[in-house]
BAVEXLO-474803 format. One line per 8 residues: their letters; for each residue x, y, z of C-alpha. Coordinates in Angstrom, 2 decimals, padded with zeros to 5 digits. Layout:
BEGIN
a> X Y Z | ...
END
This chain:
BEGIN
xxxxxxxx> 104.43 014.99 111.36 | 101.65 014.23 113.73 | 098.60 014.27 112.14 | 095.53 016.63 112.78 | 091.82 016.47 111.68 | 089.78 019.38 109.87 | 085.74 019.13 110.71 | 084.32 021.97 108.22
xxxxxxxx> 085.33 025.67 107.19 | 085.54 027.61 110.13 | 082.53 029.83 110.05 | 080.92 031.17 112.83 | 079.93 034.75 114.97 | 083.12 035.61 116.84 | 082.72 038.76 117.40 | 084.02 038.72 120.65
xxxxxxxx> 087.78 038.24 119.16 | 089.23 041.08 117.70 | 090.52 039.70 115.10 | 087.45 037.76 113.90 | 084.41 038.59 111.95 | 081.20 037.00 111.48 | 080.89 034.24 108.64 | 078.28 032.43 106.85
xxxxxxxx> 077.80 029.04 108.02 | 078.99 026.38 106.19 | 076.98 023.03 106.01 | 077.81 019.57 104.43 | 075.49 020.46 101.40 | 078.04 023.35 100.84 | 081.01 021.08 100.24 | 081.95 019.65 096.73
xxxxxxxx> 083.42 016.37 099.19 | 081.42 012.88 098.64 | 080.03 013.26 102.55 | 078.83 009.41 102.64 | 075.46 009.24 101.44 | 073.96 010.65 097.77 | 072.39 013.63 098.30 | 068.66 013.67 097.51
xxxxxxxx> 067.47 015.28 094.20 | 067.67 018.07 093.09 | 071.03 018.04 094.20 | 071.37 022.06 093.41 | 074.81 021.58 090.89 | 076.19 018.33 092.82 | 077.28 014.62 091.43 | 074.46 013.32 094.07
xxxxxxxx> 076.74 009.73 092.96 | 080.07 011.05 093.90 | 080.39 008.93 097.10 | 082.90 008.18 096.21 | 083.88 009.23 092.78 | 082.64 006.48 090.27 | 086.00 005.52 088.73 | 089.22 006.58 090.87
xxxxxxxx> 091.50 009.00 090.33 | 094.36 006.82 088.70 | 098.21 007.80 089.58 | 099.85 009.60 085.93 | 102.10 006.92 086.09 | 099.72 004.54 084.83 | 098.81 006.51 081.90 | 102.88 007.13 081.13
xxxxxxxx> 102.77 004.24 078.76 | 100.05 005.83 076.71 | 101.30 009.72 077.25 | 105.20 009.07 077.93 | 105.89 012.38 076.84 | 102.86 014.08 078.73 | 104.17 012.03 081.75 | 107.78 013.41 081.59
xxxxxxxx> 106.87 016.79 081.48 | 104.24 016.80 083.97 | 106.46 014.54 086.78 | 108.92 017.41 086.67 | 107.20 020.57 087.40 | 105.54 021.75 090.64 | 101.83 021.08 089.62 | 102.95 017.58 089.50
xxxxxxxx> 104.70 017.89 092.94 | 102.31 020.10 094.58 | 101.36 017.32 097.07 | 104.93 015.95 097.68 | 106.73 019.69 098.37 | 108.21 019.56 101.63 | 107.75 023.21 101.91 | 104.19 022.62 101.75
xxxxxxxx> 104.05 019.80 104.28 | 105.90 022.11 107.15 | 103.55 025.42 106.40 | 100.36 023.05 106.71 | 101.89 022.01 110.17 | 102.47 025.36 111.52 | 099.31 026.33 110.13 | 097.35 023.24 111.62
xxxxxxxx> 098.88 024.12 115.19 | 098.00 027.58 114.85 | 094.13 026.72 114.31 | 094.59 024.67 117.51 | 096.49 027.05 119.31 | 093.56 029.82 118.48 | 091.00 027.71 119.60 | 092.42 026.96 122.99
xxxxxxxx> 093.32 031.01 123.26 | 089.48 031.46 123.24 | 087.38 031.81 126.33 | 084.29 030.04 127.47 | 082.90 026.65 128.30 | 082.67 023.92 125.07 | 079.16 023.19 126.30 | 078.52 026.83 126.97
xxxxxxxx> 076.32 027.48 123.71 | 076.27 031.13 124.02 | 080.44 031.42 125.04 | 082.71 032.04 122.20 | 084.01 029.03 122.45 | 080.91 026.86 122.87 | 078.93 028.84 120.14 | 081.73 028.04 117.53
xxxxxxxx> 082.17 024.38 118.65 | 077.83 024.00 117.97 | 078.49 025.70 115.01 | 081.03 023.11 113.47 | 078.63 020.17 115.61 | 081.48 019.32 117.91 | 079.59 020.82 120.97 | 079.05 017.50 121.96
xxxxxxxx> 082.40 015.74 121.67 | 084.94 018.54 122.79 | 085.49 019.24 126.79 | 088.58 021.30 128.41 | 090.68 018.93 129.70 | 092.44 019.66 133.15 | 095.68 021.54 131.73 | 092.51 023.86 130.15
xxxxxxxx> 093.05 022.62 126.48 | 090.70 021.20 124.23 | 090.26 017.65 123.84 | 090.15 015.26 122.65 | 093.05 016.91 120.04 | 092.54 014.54 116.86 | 089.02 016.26 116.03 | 089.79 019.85 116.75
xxxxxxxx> 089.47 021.61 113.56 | 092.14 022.60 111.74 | 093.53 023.98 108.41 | 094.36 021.03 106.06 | 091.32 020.17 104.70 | 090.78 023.40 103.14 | 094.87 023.25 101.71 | 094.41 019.64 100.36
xxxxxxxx> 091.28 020.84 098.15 | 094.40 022.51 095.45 | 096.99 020.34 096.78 | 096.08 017.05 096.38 | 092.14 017.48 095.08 | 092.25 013.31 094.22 | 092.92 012.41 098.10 | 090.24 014.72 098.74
xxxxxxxx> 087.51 014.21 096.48 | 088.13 009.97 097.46 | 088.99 010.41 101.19 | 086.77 011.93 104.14 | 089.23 014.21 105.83 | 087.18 015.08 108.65 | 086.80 012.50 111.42 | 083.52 011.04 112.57
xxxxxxxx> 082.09 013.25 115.06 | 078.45 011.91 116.84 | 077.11 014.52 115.01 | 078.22 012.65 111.46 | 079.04 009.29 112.28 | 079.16 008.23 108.94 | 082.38 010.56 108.34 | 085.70 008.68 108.24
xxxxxxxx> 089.12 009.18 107.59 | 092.84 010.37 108.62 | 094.07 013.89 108.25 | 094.60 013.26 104.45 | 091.56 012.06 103.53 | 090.11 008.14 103.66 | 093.50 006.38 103.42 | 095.86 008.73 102.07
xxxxxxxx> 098.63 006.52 101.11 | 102.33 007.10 100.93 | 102.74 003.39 099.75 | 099.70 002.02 097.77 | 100.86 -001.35 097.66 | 099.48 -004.74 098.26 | 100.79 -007.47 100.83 | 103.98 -008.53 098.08
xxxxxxxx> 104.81 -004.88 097.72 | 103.59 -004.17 094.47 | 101.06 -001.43 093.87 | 097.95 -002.27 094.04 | 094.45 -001.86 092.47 | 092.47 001.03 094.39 | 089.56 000.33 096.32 | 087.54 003.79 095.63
xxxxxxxx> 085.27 003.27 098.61 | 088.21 003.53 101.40 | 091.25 004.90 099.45 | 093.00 007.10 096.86 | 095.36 005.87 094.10 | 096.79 009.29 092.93 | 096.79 011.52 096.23 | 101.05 011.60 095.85
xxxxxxxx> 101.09 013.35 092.71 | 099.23 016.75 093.39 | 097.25 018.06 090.32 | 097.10 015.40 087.72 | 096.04 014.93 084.29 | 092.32 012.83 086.13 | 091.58 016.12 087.87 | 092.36 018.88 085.23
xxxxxxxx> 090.11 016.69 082.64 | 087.49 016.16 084.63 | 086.57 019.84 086.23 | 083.26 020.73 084.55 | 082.34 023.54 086.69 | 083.70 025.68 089.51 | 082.33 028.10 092.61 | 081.50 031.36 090.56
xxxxxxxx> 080.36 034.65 091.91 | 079.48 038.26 090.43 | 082.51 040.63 090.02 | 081.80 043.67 093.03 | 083.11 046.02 090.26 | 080.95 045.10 086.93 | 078.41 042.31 087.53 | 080.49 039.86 085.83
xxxxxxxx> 080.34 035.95 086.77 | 084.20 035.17 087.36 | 085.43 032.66 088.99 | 085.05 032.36 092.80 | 088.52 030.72 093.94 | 089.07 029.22 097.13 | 089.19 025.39 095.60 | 085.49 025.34 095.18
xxxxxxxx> 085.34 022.41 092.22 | 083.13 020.06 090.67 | 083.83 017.34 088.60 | 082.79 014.25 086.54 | 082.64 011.08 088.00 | 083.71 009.00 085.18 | 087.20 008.29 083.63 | 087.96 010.94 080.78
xxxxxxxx> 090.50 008.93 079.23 | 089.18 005.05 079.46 | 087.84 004.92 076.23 | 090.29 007.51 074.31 | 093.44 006.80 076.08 | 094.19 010.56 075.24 | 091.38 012.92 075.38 | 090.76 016.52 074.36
xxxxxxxx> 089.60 019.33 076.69 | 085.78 017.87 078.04 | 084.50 021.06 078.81 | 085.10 024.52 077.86 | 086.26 025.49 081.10 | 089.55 023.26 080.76 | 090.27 025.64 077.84 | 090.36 028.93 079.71
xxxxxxxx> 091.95 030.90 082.79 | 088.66 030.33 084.93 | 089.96 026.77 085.64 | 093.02 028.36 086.92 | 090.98 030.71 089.40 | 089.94 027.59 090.98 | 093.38 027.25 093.18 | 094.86 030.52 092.22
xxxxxxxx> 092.76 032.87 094.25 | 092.74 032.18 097.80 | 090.82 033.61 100.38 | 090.97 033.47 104.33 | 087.35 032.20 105.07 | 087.57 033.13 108.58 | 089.38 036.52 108.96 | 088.35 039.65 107.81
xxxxxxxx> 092.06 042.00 106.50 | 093.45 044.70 108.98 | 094.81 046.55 105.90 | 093.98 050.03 105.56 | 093.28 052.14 102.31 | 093.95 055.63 102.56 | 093.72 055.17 106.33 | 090.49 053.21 106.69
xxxxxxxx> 090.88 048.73 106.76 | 088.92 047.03 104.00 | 085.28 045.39 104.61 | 086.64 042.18 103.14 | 088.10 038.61 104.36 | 091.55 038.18 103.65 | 093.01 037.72 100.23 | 095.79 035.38 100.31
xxxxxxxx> 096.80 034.53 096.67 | 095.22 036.88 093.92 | 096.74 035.48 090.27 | 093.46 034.89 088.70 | 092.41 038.29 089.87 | 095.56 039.93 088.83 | 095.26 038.54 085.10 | 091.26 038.91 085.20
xxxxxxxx> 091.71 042.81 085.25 | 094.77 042.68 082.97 | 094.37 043.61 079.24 | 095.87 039.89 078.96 | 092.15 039.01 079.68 | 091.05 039.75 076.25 | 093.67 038.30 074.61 | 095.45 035.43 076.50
xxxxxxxx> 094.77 032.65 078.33 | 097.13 031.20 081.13 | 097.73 027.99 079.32 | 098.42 030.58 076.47 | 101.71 031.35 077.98 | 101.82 028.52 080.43 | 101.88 025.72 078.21 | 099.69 023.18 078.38
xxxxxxxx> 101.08 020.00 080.72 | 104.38 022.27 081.14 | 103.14 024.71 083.37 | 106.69 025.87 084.01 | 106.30 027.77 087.17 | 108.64 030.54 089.24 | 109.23 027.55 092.21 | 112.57 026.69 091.02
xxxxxxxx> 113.45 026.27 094.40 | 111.17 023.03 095.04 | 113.11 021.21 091.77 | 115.74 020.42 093.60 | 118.16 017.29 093.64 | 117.11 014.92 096.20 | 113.32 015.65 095.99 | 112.87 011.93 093.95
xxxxxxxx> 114.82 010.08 096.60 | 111.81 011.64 099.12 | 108.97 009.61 097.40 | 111.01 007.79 094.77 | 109.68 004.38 096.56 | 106.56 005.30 094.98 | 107.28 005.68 091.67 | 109.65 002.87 091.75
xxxxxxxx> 106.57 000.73 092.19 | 105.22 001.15 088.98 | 108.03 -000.32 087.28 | 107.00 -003.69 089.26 | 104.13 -006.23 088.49 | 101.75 -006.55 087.61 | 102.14 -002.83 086.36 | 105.60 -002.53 084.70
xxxxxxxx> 104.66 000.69 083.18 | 107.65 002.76 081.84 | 108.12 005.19 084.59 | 111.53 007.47 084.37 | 113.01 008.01 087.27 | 112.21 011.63 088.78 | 115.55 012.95 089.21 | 115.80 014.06 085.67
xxxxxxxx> 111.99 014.96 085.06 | 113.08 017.43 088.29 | 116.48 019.08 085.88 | 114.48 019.14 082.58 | 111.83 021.04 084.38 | 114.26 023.58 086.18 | 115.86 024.13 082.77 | 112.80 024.70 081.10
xxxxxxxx> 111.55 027.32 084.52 | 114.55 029.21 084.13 | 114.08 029.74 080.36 | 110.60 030.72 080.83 | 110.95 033.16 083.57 | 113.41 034.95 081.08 | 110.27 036.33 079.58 | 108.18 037.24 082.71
xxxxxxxx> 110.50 040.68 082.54 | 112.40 042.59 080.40 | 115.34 044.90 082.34 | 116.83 048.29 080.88 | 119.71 050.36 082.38 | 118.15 053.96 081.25 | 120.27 056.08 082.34 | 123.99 056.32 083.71
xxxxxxxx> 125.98 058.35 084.96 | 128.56 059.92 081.90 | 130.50 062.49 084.37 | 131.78 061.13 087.08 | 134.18 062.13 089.86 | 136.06 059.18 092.25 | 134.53 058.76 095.18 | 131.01 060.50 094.39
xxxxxxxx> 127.45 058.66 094.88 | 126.44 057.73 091.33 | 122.73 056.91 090.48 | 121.68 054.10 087.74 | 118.36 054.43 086.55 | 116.82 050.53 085.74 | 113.63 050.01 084.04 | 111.80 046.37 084.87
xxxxxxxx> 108.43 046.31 082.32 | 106.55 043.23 083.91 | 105.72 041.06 080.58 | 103.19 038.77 082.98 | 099.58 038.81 082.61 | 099.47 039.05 086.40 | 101.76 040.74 089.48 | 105.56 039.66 089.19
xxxxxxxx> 105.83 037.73 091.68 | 102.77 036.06 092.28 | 101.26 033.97 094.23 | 101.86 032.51 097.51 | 103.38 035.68 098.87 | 105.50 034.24 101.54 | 107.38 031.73 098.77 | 108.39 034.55 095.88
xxxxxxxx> 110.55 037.50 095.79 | 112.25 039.35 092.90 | 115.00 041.90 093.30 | 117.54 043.72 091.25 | 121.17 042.45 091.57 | 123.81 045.28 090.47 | 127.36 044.55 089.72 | 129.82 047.27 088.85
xxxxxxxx> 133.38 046.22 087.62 | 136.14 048.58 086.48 | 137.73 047.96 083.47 | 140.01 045.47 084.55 | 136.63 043.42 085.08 | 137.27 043.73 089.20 | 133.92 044.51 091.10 | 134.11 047.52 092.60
xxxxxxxx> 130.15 047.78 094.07 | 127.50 045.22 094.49 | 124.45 045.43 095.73 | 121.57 042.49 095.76 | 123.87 039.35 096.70 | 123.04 036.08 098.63 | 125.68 035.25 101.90 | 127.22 032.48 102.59
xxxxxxxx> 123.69 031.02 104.24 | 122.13 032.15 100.71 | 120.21 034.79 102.68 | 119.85 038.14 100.53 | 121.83 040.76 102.35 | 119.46 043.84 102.47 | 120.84 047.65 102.28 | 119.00 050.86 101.41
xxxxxxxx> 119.17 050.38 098.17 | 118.34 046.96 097.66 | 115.09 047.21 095.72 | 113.13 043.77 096.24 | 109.95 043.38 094.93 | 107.45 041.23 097.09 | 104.76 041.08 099.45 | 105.05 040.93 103.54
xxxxxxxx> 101.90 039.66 105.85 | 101.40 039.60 109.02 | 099.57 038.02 111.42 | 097.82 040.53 113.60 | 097.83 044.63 113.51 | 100.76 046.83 114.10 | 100.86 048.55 117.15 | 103.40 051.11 118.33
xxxxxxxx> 104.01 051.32 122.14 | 105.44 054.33 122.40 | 106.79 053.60 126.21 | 108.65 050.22 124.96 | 109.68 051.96 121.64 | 108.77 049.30 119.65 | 106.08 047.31 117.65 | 103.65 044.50 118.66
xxxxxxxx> 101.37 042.52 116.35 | 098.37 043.07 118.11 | 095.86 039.84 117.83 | 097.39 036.73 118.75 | 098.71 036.23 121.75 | 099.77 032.75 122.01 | 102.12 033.93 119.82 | 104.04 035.05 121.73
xxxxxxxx> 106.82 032.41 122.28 | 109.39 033.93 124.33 | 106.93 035.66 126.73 | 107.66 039.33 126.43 | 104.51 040.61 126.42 | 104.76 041.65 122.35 | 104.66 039.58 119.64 | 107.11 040.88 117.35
xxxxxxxx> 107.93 040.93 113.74 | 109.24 037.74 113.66 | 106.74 035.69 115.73 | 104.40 037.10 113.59 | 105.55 036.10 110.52 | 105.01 032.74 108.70 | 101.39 031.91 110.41 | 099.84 031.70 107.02
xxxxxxxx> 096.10 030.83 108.14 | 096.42 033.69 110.82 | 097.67 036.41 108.51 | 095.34 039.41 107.76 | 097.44 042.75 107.59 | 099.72 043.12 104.12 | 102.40 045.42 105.38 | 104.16 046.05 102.06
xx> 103.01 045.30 098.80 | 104.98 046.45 095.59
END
C-alpha cells in the first residue's frame, strides 16, 4: 500500500464547496500527540513530558508470561487485532485517496490565500510547500493531508502517541515520521533478527497489536463535552485521549483499574463515537438536514441514552479483556500467518516469552463471539398461520427484542448487518420456502421480503434527474469513475471519510 501523510484535522472555511461547512481550526496545542517539544506550563490538561511518552508502550506479548491467560484472550479478539485487520488497512486506503482526490477537485491557486484551495492549504500551514504541478495536481503528494492520522488515534493509539504521523512541513520542521507514525514497524527486530528493545524517541514497540492492555491502563482522561439535550458532561468521542506517561504495570506486574474512568463506559466513548470533523450531514428530519457534522459510529451514544446507562456498564456485558465483539468475520483462519512473523519473534532471544501461536487465540475467540452474540437478541415466531390453503401467501409474524444496551448492529455501519433467515420445510423435513440465504459468492440474495436490519451512507446527496430517470449523488465529482456524468449508487458507496447522507437507518 503506498503510503500517505496526514498534516492536522482538516478544518477550515470552505464554504465555497457544497458539501463543506466551516470548522474550527485546529492547532498543535489541540492534539493529545507528543508534537516535539514540552509544551510550556500551564499546559491546559496536557503531559507537557509526553515527547515522547516516558516509558513505551510495550507489545502484550511481553507481559504474556506474567498474564498468560489475559494474553490468550486478548490476542484473539478484534480489539487485539484492530491494527492488523486487513479490512481496515484497504478502507484507510480508499479513504486516504479520497482526501487527495478532494483536494485536487478544489479550485484555486495553493499560494492564492483567499482561493479555496490556498485558504485551506494556510490553514493546515502547507501554503508554503504545496504548488500544482503541470498535470494540475497537488504536489508534492507525500504531505497532502489525508485521513490516517485521525483512524490510527483508535486503531493503533501506541504508534500514535510514540510516532509523529505528520511529515515535517517548513512550517514544523521539527515534525517527523512515515504515514504510521515515527517508525511504525512491521518487524521490530534488531540486526540478528530478534526483537529488539524500543528506542521511545524514534519508534513504537506495540503499534501491531491495536488496543492493548499499556493503553486501556493508562487513559486517565478523555475529550468531554456538555450533552445538547441536558447539560451533562459525557464523553466527547472522536479518539480525543490522554494518558499517563509511566508504565502501569512495572512495579505490579498486574495492576487494577488506575483511574475511575477505566471502570466505566466513558472510556469506551473514546473510539466508539465517531464524528466526521470536516463535513456537516445531508440527512433530513422531517424534511429539513441536520445543523450537525456527520456522525459516523454512535455506540456510546446509543447506550448513553439507554436505560442500560443506569444500570450497566459495557465491560458489564463485555467482559473485561474478552471484549467478544460482532466482527466474526475478521477471526478468520489465515489472519496469524499475515503477521505471525511478529509474534514468532517473541519466542526468540533474548525474549523467549511464552507466546501461543495466534491461530487458535483467533478459534477460541470466534467460539466465544458466537456464544455471546446469542444474547444480543432474543427471536419469537408470534403468530402463524393455522388455516391454510395450497398455494396461498401465508404471513409469519417474528418478534426480534434487541437485548443490547445500544442499536443491534452497531458500529461501523458499513461492516454489520443483521437479517432474518426463514426456512419452511414440510413434514418430510424438505424446504419448501426460504428466504434470507447467502449464494454461492456468500452474497445475501435480497427479495421483498428480506428484512435486513442495517445502516446505508452515502457519499453526497440524492438527486433525481427526472430527464435521465435516475439518481446521482450530488457532491463529489471525481467520483465519478466511468465518466457518465452521475455518480451512482455504487460509486458512491464505500468512501467512508466522504460520507454525509444516511439513506436508511433501521
Amino acid at each position: 500500500m503506498k503510503k500517505k501523510f496526514f498534516h492536522a484535522v482538516i478544518a477550515a472555511l470552505l464554504l465555497a464547496f457544497p458539501c463543506l461547512a466551516a470548522a474550527a481550526t485546529i492547532t498543535e496545542n489541540d492534539s493529545t500527540q507528543p508534537r516535539g517539544a514540552p509544551l510550556p506550563l500551564p499546559y491546559f490538561g496536557q503531559w507537557p513530558i509526553l515527547n515522547p511518552v516516558d516509558e513505551g508502550f510495550s507489545s502484550p506479548a511481553s507481559r504474556a508470561a506474567l498474564q498468560e491467560e489475559s494474553y490468550r484472550e486478548w490476542a484473539g479478539m478484534t480489539m487485539g487485532n484492530a491494527t492488523r485487520d486487513p479490512a481496515f488497512f484497504a478502507t484507510v486506503s480508499v479513504a486516504n485517496q479520497d482526501i487527495i482526490d478532494f483536494l485536487n477537485s478544489l479550485p484555486g491557486d495553493p499560494n492564492d490565500d483567499a482561493s479555496v484551495l490556498g485558504g485551506l492549504l494556510k490553514a493546515l500551514k502547507l501554503d508554503q510547500d504545496v504548488t500544482r504541478g503541470p498535470d494540475g495536481k497537488l504536489q508534492p503528494e507525500e504531505i497532502l493531508p489525508v485521513t490516517a492520522d485521525i483512524c490510527l488515534r483508535c486503531h493503533t493509539p501506541p504508534g500514535w502517541m510514540e510516532g509523529h504521523s505528520e511529515p515535517p512541513t517548513s512550517a514544523s520542521p521539527f515534525l517527523k515520521g512515515q504515514f504510521w507514525g515515527a517508525a511504525f514497524l512491521e518487524n521490530p527486530v534488531d540486526a540478528n533478527g530478534n526483537p529488539k528493545l524500543m528506542d521511545p524517541a524514534v519508534e513504537s514497540e506495540g503499534e501491531m497489536d491495536g488496543i492493548h492492555c499499556d493503553f486501556c491502563h493508562r487513559v486517565r482522561s478523555n475529550a468531554k463535552q456538555r450533552s445538547p439535550v441536558d447539560g451533562r458532561v459525557e464523553t466527547a468521542g472522536g479518539g480525543g485521549f490522554i494518558v499517563t506517561p509511566f508504565d502501569p504495570f512495572k512495579y505490579r506486574g498486574k495492576t487494577k483499574p488506575l483511574y475511575h474512568i477505566q471502570s466505566t463506559g466513558d472510556l469506551c466513548g473514546t473510539c466508539h463515537d465517531v464524528t466526521n470533523p470536516l463535513l456537516k450531514t445531508l440527512t433530513k428530519v422531517n424534511g429539513q438536514a441536520v445543523n450537525m457534522y456527520h456522525p459516523i459510529e454512535r455506540t456510546y451514544t446509543e447506550w448513553y441514552w439507554s436505560e442500560y446507562r443506569e444500570t450497566k456498564n459495557c465491560i458489564d456485558c463485555h467482559l473485561p479483556m474478552e471484549f467478544p465483539g460482532a466482527q466474526t468475520w475478521l477471526l478468520y483462519p489465515g489472519l496469524d500467518l499475515m503477521w505471525g512473523d511478529i509474534d514468532q519473534q517473541w519466542r526468540q532471544p533474548p525474549y523467549n516469552y511464552t507466546v501461543p501461536p495466534r491461530g487458535p487465540l483467533f478459534q477460541e475467540a470466534m467460539v466465544r463471539n458466537r456464544a455471546f452474540m446469542t444474547q444480543a437478541a432474543t427471536i419469537e415466531i408470534t403468530g402463524t398461520p393455522v388455516n391454510y390453503v395450497p398455494g396461498a401467501d401465508v404471513t409469519v409474524e417474528v418478534k426480534i427484542t434487541n437485548e443490547a444496551g445500544h442499536k443491534l448492529p452497531s458500529g461501523f455501519a458499513e461492516g454489520r448487518q443483521m437479517w432474518i433467515h426463514l426456512r419452511v420445510t414440510d413434514e418430510n423435513g424438505a424446504v419448501v420456502y426460504e428466504d434470507g440465504v447467502l449464494d454461492a459468492n456468500g452474497y445475501l440474495v435480497r427479495t421483498d421480503e428480506t428484512k435486513v436490519y442495517e445502516q446505508v451512507v452515502m457519499a453526497g446527496e440524492p438527486i433525481f434527474r427526472p430527464a435521465e430517470n435516475r439518481t446521482c449523488y450530488e457532491g463529489y465529482p471525481f467520483l465519478d469513475k466511468n465518466n457518465d456524468g452521475c455518480v451512482d449508487k455504487d460509486e458512491s458507496h464505500f468512501h467512508f471519510v466522504l460520507m454525509n447522507y444516511i439513506k436508511k437507518d433501521n
